[in-house]
C-alpha positions as CSV (number, residue, x, y, z in Angstrom):
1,X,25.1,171.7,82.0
2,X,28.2,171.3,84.0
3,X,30.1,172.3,80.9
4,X,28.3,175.5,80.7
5,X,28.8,176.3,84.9
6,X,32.6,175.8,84.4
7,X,32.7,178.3,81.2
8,X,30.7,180.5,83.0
9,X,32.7,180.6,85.9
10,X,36.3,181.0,84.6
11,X,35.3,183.6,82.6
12,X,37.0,186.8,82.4
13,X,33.7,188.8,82.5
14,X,32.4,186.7,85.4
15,X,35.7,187.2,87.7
16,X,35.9,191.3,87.1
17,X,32.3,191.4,88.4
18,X,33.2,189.1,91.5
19,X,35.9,191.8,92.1
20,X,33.5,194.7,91.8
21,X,31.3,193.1,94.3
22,X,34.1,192.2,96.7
23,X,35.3,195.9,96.4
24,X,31.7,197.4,96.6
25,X,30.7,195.2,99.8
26,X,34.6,196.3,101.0
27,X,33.5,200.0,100.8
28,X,30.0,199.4,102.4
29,X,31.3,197.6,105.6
30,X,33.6,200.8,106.1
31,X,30.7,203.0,105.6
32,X,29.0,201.1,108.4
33,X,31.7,202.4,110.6
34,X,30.4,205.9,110.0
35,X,27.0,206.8,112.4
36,X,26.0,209.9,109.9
37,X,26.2,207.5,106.6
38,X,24.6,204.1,108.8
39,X,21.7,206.4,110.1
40,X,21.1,208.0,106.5
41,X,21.6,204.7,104.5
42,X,21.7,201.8,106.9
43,X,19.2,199.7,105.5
44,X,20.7,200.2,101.7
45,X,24.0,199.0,103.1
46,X,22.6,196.2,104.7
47,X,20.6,195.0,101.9
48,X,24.1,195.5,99.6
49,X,25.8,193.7,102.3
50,X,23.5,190.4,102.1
51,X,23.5,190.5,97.8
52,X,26.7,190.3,98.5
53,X,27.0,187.4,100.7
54,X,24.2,185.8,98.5
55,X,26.6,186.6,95.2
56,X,29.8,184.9,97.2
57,X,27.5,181.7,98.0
58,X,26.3,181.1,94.6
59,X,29.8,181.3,93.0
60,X,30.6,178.8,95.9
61,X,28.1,176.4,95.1
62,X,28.8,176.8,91.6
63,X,31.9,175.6,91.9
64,X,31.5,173.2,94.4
65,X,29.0,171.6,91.7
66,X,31.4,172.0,88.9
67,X,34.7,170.3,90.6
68,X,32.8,168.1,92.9
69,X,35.8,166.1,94.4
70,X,38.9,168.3,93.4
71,X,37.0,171.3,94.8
72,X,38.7,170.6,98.5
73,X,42.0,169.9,97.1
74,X,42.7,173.6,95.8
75,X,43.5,175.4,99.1
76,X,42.6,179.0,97.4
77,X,39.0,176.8,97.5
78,X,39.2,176.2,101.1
79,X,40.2,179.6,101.9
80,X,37.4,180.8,100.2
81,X,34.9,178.4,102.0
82,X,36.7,179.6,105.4
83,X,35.7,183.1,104.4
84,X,32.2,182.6,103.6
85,X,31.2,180.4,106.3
86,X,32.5,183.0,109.1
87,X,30.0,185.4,106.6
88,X,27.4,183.1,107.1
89,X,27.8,182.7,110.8
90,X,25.3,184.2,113.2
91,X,26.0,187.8,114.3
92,X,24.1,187.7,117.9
93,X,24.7,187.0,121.7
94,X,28.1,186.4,122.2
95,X,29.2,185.8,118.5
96,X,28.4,189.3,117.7
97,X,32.0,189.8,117.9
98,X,31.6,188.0,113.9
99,X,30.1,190.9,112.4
100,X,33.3,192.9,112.7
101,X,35.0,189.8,111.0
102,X,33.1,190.4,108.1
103,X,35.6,192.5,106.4
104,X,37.7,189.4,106.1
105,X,35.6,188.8,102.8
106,X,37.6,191.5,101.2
107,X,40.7,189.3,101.7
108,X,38.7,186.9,98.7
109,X,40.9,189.2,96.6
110,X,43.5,187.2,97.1
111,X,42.3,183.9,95.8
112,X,40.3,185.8,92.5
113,X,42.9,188.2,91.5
114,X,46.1,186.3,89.7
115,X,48.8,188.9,90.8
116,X,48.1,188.8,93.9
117,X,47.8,185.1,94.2
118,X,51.5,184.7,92.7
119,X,52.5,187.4,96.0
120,X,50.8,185.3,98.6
121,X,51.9,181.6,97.1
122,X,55.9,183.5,97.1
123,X,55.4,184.2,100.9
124,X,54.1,180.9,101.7
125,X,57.1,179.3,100.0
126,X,59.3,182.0,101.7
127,X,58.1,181.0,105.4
128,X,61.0,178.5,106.0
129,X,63.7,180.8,105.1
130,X,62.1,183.5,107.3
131,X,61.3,181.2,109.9
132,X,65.4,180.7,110.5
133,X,65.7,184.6,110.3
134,X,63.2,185.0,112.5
135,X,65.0,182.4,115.4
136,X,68.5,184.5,114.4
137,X,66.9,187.9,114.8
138,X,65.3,186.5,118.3
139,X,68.7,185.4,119.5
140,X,70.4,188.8,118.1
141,X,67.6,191.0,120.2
142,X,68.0,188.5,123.4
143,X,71.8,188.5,124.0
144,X,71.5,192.6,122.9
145,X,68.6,192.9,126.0
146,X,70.8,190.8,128.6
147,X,73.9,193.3,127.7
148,X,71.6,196.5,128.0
149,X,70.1,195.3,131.5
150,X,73.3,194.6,132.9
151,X,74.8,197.7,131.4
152,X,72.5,199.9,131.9
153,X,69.7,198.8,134.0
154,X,70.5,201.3,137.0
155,X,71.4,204.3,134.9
156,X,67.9,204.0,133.1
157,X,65.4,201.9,135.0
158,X,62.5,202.5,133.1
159,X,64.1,201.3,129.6
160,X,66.4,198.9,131.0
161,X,65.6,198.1,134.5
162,X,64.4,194.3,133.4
163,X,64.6,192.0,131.1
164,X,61.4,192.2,129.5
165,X,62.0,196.1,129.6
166,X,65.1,196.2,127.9
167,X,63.5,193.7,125.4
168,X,60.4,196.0,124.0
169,X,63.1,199.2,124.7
170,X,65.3,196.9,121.5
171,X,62.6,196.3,120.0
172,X,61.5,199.6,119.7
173,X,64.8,200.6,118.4
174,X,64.7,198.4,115.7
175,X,61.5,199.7,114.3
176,X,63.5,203.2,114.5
177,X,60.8,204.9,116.6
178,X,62.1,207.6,118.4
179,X,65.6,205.4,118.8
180,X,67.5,208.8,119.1
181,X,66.2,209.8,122.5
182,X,66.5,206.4,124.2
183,X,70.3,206.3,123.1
184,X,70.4,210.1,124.3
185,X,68.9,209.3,127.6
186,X,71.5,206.3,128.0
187,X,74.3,208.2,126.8
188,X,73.7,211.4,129.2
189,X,75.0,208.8,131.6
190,X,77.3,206.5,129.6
191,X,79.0,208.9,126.6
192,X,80.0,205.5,124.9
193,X,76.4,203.7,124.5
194,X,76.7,204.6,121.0
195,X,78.6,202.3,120.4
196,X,76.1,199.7,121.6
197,X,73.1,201.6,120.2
198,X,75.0,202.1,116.6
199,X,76.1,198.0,116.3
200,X,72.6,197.0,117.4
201,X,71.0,198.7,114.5
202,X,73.2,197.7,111.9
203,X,72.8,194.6,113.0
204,X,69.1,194.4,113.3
205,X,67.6,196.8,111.0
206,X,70.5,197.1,108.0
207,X,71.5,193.2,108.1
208,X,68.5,190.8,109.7
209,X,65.8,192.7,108.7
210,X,67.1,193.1,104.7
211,X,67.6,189.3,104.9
212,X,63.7,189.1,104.8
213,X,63.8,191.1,101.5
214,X,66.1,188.6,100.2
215,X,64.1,185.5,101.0
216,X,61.1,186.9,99.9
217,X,62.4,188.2,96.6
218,X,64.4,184.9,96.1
219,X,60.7,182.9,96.7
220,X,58.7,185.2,94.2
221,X,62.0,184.3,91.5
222,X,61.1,180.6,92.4
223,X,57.2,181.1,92.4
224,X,58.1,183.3,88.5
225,X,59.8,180.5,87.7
226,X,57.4,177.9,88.4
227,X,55.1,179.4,86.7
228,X,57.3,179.8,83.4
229,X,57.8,176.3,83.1
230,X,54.0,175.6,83.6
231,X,53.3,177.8,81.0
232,X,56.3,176.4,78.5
233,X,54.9,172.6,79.6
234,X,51.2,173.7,78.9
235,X,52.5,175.5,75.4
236,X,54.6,171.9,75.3
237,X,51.4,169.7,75.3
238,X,49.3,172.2,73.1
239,X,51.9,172.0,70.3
240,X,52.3,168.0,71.1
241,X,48.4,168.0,70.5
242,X,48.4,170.7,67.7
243,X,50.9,167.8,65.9
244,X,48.7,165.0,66.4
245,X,46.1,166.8,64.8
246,X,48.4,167.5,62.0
247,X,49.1,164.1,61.9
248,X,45.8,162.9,61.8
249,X,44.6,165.1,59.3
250,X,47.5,164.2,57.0
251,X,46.7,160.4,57.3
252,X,42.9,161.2,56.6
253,X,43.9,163.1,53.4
254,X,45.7,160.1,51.9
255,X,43.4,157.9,52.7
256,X,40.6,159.9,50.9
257,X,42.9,160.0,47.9
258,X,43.2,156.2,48.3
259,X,39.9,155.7,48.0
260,X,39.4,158.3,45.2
261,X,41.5,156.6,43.0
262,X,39.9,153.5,43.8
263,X,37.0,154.8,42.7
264,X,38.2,156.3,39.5
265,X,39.6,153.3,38.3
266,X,36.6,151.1,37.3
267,X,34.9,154.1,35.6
268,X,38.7,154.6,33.9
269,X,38.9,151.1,32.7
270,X,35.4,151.5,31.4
């Protein structure tokens, strides 16, 4: 019986329709943001809603039944189980706040489709390298603030008057949102800001940010790789296995003929 869950599960058939139903319940719980469609077809949307839920906690216990102990250890499983308990969570008094968090069941796309498993597992291994870009590009954007306030904190109060000011004024320059005008608005008072303006982009947005790419393109050639030589050890032990088989088969076949001949020897000496 157990046997049968586990085929059943990892089927190909089975995990296209658990996409379907994540991207129909997806679609229904942004319907219910729309009064015209929830006063029209509220109580169809609701009863797709709770199929839905119903669908996700059957697969759940499925294979909760089916990996028993191992089921915890894959965290794709917990993440999962994360998902469908906040589902499952009462939507009234003060934890109506849960019902908007319902969408979070169309993140379970992550953990059924493959591709985008391999995207999220790269990011993950990424996080260290980003985490020393992230303390470089902090310390880049501070020491550029502390220069801005004390350069031009009285000639533009309002982007540079403070600290914390001249902090979300960089920030907002980095992102490239209307950068051009702040640096105008500096430079109708100091002609050579420019100069600060033109380094602190470069620096942020053409050298730190692009180093992100790079460790996030370097983690999905690791998480590629990985996966190659998974594949090459699982084709390894198949072909290992296909040999014994071989093997075996070859050792039965003599052993037949062995005892064919003994066999046909009293009946030839007769």
């Amino acid at each position: 019986m157990r046997e049968r869950i586990r085929v059943f599960v990892a089927n190909r058939r089975f995990q296209q329709f658990i996409v379907a139903v994540i991207l129909v319940n997806a679609a229904t719980l942004g319907l219910e943001t729309v009064p015209a469609v929830v006063e029209r077809y509220g109580d169809t949307l609701t009863l797709i809603d709770h199929a839905a839920l119903y669908i996700f906690v059957a697969e759940l216990v499925a294979k909760i039944y089916v990996e028993r102990s191992r089921f915890p250890r894959d965290p794709w499983n917990v993440f999962d189980t994360l998902i469908v308990a906040i589902a499952l969570a009462p939507a009234t008094g003060g934890l109506s706040v849960l019902r908007s968090l319902r969408i979070l069941r169309a993140l379970r796309l992550l953990s059924v489709v493959p591709s985008l498993r391999r995207v999220v597992s790269a990011l993950l291994r990424a996080m260290p390298g980003m985490s020393s870009i992230v303390v470089l590009l902090s310390l880049v954007l501070y020491v550029a603030a502390v220069m801005a306030t004390k350069l031009y904190g009285q000639s533009a109060p309002d982007r540079f008057g403070s600290l914390p000011a001249s902090l979300f004024t960089l920030y907002q320059t980095m992102t490239g949102d209307d950068w051009g005008n702040i640096a105008r608005e500096v430079m109708s008072r100091h002609p050579s800001a420019w100069i600060f303006f033109t380094i602190f982009i470069l620096v942020c947005t053409f050298i730190v940010l692009n180093l992100f790419m790079a460790v996030v393109v370097s983690a999905m050639d690791e998480e590629s790789a990985a996966e190659r030589a998974e594949l090459a050890e699982h084709d390894h032990d198949s072909a290992a296995a296909t040999e014994r088989i071989l093997d075996e088969l070859a050792a039965l076949r003599l052993e037949v003929a062995a005892l064919r001949r003994e066999h046909a020897s009293p009946a030839h000496r007769e």
